[in-house]
C-alpha positions in Angstrom: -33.6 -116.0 24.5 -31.8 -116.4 21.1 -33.8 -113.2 20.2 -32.7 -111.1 23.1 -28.7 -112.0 22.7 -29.0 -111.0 19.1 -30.5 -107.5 20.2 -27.9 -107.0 22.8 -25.0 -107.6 20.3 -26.6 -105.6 17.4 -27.0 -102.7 19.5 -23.0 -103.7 21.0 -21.8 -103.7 17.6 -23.7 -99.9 17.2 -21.7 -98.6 20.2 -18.6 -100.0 18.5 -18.7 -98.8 15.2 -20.5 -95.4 16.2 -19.0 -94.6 19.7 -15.5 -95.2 18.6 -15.7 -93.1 15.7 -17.1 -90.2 17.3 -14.8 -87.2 16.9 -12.4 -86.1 19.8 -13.4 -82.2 20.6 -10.6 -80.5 22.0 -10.6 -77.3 23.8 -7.0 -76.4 24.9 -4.2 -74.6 23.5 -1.5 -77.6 24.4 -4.2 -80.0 22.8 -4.2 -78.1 20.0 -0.3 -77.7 20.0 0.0 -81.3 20.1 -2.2 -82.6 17.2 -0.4 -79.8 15.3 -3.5 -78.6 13.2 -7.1 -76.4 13.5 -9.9 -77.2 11.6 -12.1 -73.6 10.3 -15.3 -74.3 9.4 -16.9 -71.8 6.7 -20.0 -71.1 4.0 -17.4 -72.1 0.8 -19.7 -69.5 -1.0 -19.2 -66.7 1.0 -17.4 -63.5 -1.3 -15.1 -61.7 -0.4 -14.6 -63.4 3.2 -14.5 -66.9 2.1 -15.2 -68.3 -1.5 -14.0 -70.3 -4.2 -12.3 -69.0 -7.3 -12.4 -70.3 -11.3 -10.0 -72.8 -10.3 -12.3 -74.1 -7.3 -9.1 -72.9 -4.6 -10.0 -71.2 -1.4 -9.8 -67.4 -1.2 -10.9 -64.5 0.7 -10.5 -62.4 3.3 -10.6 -64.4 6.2 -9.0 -67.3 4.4 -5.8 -65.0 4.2 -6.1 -63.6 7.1 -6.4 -67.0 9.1 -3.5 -68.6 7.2 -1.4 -65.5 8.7 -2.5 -66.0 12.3 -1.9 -69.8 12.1 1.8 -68.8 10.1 2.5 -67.0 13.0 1.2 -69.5 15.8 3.1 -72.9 13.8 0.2 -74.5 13.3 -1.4 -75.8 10.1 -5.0 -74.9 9.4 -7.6 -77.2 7.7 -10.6 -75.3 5.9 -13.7 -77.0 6.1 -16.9 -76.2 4.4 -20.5 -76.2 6.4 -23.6 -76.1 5.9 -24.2 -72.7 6.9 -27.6 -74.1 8.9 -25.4 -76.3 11.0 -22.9 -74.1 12.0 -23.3 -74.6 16.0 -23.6 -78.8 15.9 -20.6 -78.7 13.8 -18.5 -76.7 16.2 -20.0 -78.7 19.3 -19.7 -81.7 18.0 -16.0 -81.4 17.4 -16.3 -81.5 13.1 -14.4 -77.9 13.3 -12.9 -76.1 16.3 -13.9 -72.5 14.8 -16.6 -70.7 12.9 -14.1 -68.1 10.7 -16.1 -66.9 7.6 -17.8 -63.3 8.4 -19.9 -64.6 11.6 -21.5 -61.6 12.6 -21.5 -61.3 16.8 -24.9 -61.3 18.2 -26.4 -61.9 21.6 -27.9 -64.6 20.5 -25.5 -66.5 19.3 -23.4 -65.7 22.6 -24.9 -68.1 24.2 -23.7 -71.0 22.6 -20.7 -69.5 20.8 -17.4 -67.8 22.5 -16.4 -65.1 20.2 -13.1 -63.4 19.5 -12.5 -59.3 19.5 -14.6 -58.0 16.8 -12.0 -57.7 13.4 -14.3 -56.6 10.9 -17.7 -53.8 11.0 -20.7 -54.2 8.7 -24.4 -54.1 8.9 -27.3 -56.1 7.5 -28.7 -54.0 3.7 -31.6 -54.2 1.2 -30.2 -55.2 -2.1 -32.2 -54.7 -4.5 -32.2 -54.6 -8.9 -31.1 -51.3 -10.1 -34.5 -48.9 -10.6 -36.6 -50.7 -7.6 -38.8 -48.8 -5.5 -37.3 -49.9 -2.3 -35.5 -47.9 -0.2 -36.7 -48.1 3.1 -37.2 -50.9 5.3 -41.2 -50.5 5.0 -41.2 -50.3 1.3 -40.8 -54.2 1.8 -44.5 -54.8 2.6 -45.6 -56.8 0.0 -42.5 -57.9 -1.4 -40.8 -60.8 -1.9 -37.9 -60.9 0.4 -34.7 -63.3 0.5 -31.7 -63.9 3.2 -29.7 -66.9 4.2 -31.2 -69.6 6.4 -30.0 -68.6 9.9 -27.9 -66.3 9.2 -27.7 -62.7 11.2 -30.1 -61.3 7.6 -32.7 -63.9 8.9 -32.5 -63.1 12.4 -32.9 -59.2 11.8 -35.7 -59.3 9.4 -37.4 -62.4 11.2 -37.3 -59.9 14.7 -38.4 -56.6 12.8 -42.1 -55.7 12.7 -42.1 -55.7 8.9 -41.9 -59.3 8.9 -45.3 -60.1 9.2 -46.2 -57.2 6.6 -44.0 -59.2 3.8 -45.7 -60.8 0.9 -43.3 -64.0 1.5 -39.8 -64.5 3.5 -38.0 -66.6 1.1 -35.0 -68.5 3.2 -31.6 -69.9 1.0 -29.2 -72.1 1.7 -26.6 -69.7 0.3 -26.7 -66.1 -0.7 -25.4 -66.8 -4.5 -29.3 -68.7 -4.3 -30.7 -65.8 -3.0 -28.8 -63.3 -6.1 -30.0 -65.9 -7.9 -33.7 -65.3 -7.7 -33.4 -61.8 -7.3 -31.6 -61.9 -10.8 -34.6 -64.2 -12.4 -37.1 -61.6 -10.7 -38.3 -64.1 -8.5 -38.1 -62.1 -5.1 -37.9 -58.2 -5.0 -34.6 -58.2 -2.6 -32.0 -59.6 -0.8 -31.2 -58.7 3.1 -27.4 -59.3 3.2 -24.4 -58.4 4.7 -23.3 -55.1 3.2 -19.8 -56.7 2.4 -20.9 -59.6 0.6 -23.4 -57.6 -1.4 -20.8 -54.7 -1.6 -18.4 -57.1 -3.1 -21.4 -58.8 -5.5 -22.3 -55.2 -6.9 -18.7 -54.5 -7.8 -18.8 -57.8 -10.4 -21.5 -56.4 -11.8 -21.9 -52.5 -12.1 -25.0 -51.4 -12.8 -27.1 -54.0 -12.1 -27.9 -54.1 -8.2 -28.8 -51.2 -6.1 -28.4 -50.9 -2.4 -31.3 -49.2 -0.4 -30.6 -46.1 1.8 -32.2 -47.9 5.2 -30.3 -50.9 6.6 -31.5 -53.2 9.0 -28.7 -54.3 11.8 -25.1 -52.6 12.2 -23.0 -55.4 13.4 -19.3 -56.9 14.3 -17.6 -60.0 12.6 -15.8 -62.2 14.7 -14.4 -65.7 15.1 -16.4 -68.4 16.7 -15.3 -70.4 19.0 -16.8 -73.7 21.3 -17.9 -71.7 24.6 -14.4 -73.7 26.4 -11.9 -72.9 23.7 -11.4 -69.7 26.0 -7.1 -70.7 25.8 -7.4 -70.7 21.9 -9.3 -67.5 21.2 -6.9 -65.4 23.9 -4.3 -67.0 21.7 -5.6 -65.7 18.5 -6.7 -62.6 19.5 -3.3 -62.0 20.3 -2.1 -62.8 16.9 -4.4 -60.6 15.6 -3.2 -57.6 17.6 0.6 -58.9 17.1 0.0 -58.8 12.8 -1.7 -55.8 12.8 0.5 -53.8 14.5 3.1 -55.5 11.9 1.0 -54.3 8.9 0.3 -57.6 8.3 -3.8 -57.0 8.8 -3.6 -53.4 6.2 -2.1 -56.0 3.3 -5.1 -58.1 3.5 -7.8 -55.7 4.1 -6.4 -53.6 1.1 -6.2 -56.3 -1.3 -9.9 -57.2 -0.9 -11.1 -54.1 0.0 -8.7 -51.4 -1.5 -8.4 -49.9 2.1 -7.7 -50.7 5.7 -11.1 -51.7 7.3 -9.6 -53.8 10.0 -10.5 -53.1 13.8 -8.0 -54.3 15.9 -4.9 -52.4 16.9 
């Protein structure tokens, strides 16, 4: 008996310490409104969308661009780093209340994630050290291949038929891995999104090439928990406000040295 009371308040004191400190997930706009803050969840390694600079602070595109929108709705935003792989449990659990860090839309990913208006264009390429051979997608047989664990790379290469001709499918937990190896020599290329591996190629001219044959065209947007439907019509609204403002040409051309925004 002494046994069985000792059980039932162990597993009593588990529901108290683990079921009151479970996190509140809010959906609607006046909920948001009334704790006064969002919380964005992002890859912290993510250049030019979302990365950190020599002085470890926050930049990027979509940092920028989501410090407008919230400027223009009154409410503070709270940048929180993921792991990349978790992505979906964070934003169901409640840990963040949107995926904002160059999520590309897929159909996939549709199904457990409500998506905003697409903002950005951009498609999956073979990076490659300057002087490889490869420059289609079934020059790869043989090679060494790296993308980002679940990411939309992974997905396209994992669903094309040269997967299964690959010498090895090499999965990082962050592109700046994956450049990584590619710089040691230790994989043959990187699938990644052109922007990204746009952006890495201009820090280093010279040195990476990009091959002529991409794997998946593709839209960024904002992620969203399938009931925050209140909160994305909000900031899709925003979006369309600042752009017709100018406020969305600014941003684009100071990390991109052009306007490569979608929405009007």
């Amino acid at each position: 008996m002494k046994k069985i009371i000792m059980i039932v308040l162990g597993f009593t004191a588990f529901i108290t310490l683990y079921g009151c400190t479970a996190k509140e997930v809010i959906n609607t706009y006046s909920e948001f409104e009334e704790r006064g803050y969002v919380i964005v969840g992002l890859d912290d390694t993510f250049a030019p969308m979302g990365f950190r600079n020599n002085e470890n602070e926050l930049v990027g595109f979509d940092i920028d661009l989501a410090k407008a929108v919230f400027n223009y709705l009154g409410l503070e935003v709270r940048f929180q780093p993921i792991d990349w792989n978790s992505k979906e449990l964070e934003l169901k659990s409640g840990s963040i209340d949107m995926i904002w860090n160059g999520l590309s839309i897929t159909e996939a990913r549709k199904k457990e994630i409500l998506f905003s208006l697409p903002y950005l264009a951009n498609r999956q390429i073979i990076l490659t050290k300057s002087g490889a051979t490869i420059d289609t997608i079934s020059d790869l047989a043989g090679k060494k291949l790296g993308v980002q664990i679940s990411s939309a790379a992974d997905q396209a290469v994992t669903e094309n038929s040269i997967s299964s001709q690959l010498g090895e499918l090499i999965k990082y937990d962050t592109y700046n891995q994956a450049i990584l190896e590619l710089d040691n020599n230790t994989i043959d290329g990187v699938v990644i999104d052109e922007i990204m591996g746009r952006y890495i190629m201009s820090q280093k001219e010279g040195v990476y090439q990009v091959a002529s044959e991409s794997f998946l065209e593709e839209f960024y947007g904002i992620g969203y928990r399938l009931e925050s439907v209140e909160l994305k019509e909000k900031i899709d609204e925003a979006l369309q406000i600042l752009s017709t403002r100018g406020v969305t040409t600014t941003i684009s051309q100071n990390w991109f040295d052009e306007d490569i925004f979608l929405i009007s």
